[in-house]
C-alpha positions as CSV (number, residue, x, y, z in Angstrom):
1,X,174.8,280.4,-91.4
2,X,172.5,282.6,-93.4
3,X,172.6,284.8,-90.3
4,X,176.4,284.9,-89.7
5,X,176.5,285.9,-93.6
6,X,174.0,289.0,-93.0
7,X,175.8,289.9,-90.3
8,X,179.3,289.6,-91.6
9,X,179.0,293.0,-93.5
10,X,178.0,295.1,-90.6
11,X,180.8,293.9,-88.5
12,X,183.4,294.6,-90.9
13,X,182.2,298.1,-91.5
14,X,181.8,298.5,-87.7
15,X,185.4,297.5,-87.4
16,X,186.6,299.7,-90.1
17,X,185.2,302.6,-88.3
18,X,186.2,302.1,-85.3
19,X,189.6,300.6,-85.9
20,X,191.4,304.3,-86.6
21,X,189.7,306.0,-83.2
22,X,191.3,302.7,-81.3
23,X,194.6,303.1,-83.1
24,X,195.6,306.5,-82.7
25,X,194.2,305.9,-79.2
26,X,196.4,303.4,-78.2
27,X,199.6,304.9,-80.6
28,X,198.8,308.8,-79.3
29,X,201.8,308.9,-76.8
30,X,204.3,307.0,-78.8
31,X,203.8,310.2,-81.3
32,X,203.4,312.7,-79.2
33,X,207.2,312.0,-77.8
34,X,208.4,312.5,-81.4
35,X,205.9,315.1,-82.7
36,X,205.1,317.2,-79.7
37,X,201.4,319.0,-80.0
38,X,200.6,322.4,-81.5
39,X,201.0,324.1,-78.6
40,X,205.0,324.3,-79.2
41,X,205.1,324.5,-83.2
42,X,207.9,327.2,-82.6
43,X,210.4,328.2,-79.8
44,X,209.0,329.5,-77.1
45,X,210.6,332.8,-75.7
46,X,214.0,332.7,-74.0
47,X,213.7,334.8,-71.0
48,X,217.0,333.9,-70.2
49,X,218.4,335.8,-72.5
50,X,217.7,339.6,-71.0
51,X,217.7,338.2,-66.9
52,X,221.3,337.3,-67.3
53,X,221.6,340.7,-69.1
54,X,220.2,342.2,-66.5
55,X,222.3,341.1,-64.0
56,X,225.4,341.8,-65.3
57,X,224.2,345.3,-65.3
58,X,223.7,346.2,-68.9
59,X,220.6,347.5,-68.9
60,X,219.4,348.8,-71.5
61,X,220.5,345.4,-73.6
62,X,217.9,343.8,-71.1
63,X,215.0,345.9,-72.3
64,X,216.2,345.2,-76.3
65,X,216.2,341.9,-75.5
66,X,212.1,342.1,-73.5
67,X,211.6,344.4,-76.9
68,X,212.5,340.6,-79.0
69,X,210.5,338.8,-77.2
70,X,207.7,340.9,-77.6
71,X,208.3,341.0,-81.5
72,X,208.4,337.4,-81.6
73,X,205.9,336.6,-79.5
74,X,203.3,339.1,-79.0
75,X,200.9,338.9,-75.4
76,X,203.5,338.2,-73.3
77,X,202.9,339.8,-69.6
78,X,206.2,338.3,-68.3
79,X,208.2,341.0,-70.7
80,X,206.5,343.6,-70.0
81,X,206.8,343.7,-66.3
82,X,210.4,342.9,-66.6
83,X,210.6,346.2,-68.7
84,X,208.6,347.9,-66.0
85,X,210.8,346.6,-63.3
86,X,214.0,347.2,-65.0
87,X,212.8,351.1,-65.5
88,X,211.9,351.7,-62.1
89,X,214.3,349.8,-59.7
90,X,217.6,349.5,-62.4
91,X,216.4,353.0,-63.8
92,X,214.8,355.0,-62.1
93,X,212.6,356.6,-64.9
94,X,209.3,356.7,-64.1
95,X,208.6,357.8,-67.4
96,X,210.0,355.3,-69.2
97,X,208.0,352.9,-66.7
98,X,204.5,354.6,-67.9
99,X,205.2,354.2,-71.5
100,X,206.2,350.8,-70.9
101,X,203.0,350.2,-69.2
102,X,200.7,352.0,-71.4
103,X,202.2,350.1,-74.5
104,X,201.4,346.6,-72.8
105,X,197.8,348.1,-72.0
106,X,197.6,348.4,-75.6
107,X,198.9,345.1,-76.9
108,X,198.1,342.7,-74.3
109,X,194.7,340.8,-75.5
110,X,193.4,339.3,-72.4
111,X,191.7,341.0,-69.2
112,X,193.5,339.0,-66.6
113,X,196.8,340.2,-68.3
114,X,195.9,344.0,-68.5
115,X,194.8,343.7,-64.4
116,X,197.9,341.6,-63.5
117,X,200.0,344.6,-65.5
118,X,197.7,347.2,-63.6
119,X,199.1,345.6,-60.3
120,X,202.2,345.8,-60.7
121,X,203.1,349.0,-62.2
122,X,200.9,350.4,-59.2
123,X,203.3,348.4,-56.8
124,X,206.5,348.7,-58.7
125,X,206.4,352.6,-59.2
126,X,205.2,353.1,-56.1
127,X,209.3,352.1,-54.6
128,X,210.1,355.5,-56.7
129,X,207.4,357.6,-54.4
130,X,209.6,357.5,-51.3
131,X,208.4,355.6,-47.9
132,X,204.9,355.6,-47.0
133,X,202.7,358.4,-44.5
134,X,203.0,355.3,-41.6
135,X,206.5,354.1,-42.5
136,X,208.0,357.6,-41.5
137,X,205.6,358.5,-38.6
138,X,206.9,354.7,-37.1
139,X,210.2,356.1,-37.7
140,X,209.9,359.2,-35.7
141,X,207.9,357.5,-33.1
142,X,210.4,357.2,-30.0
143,X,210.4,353.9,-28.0
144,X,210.5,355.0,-24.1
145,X,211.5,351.8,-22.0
146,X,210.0,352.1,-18.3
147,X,212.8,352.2,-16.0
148,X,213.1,349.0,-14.0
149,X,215.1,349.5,-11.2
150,X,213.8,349.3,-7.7
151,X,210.2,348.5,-8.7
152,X,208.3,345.9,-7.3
153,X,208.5,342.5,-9.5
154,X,206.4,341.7,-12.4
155,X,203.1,340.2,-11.5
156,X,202.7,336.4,-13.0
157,X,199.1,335.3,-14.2
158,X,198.4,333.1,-11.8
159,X,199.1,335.5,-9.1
160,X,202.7,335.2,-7.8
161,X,205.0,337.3,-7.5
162,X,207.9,337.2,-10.2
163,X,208.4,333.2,-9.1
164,X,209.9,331.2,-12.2
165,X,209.6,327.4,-12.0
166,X,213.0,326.0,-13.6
167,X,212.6,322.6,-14.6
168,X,216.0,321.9,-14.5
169,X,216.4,323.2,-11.1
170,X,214.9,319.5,-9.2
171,X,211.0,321.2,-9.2
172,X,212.6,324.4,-7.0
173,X,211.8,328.4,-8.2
174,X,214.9,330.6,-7.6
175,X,214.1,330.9,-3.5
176,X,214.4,328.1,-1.9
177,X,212.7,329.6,1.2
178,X,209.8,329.7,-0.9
179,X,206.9,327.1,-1.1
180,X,208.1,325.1,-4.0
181,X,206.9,323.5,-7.0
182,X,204.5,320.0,-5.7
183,X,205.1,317.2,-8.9
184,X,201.7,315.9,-9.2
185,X,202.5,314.0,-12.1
186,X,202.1,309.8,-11.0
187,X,206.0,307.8,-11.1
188,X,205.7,305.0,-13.1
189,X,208.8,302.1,-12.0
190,X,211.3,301.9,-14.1
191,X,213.8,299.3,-14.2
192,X,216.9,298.7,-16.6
193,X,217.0,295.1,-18.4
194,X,220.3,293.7,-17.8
């Protein structure tokens, strides 16, 4: 008894210290549903917003609308190559592109962010340069067909003479004068249940 008494005290403050760890354990996804994490504290940015002015052609709304989001909520790459996109492809400035893209060098914080934003102003500016050295020399290359008339037939792999098997011609090529086609393959009987 004297034992259980001695005891008694260190399992009570054992209990009290553990008790909160094994609570907010067990209630940590009841409050997370209604008191989401730090991660959204405020509204995250509506991208929305400047795609479907964008589509609807007004332009230059679009970028004042990538211009908010980037007020609001600073280090966002997504903005700025839509600004860089709409310049060049809706645009047409290439200037307007390069300031654009030097301003996000500027502000964006992270290294990944700044080499993703290298990439594509590279490859989005680049549709502004006209086609490529290989495109255009493809395009003036000039595609001479051999003619085929009166020329012997074309050679098969294994050595015959322009002979197609047709398996839906009963195992026979085209001439039936030729030797045809011997089905090695073993019958198996087959016979309908009644």
């Amino acid at each position: 008894m004297t034992r259980l008494v001695c005891t008694l005290p260190f399992i009570v403050g054992g209990a009290i210290i553990i008790a909160p760890v094994i609570a907010d354990f067990i209630t940590e996804p009841f409050r997370a549903m209604f008191y989401p994490g730090e991660r959204f504290d405020r509204p995250q940015p509506a991208y929305g917003i400047p795609q479907a002015k964008r589509a609807r052609g007004l332009h230059e709304e679009a970028i004042l609308e990538y211009e908010k989001i980037i007020s609001e909520h600073p280090g966002q790459l997504k903005a700025f190559t839509e600004m860089i996109d709409i310049a060049v492809i809706d645009l047409c400035d290439e200037d307007r592109a390069r300031s654009i893209f030097h301003r996000g060098l500027a502000e964006l914080t992270e290294d990944s962010d700044r080499k993703a934003l290298i990439h594509v102003f590279e490859a989005t500016v680049s549709r502004l340069h006209g086609k490529p050295e290989w495109y255009n020399s493809q395009q003036q290359r000039v595609l001479d067909i051999p003619e085929q008339e009166n020329k012997a037939p074309v050679d098969e792999p294994d050595g015959y003479t322009s002979r197609r098997f047709h398996a839906g011609g009963g195992g026979q090529y085209r001439n039936p004068a030729e030797p045809q086609h011997p089905d090695s393959r073993k019958k198996v009987a087959y016979t309908k249940k009644p």
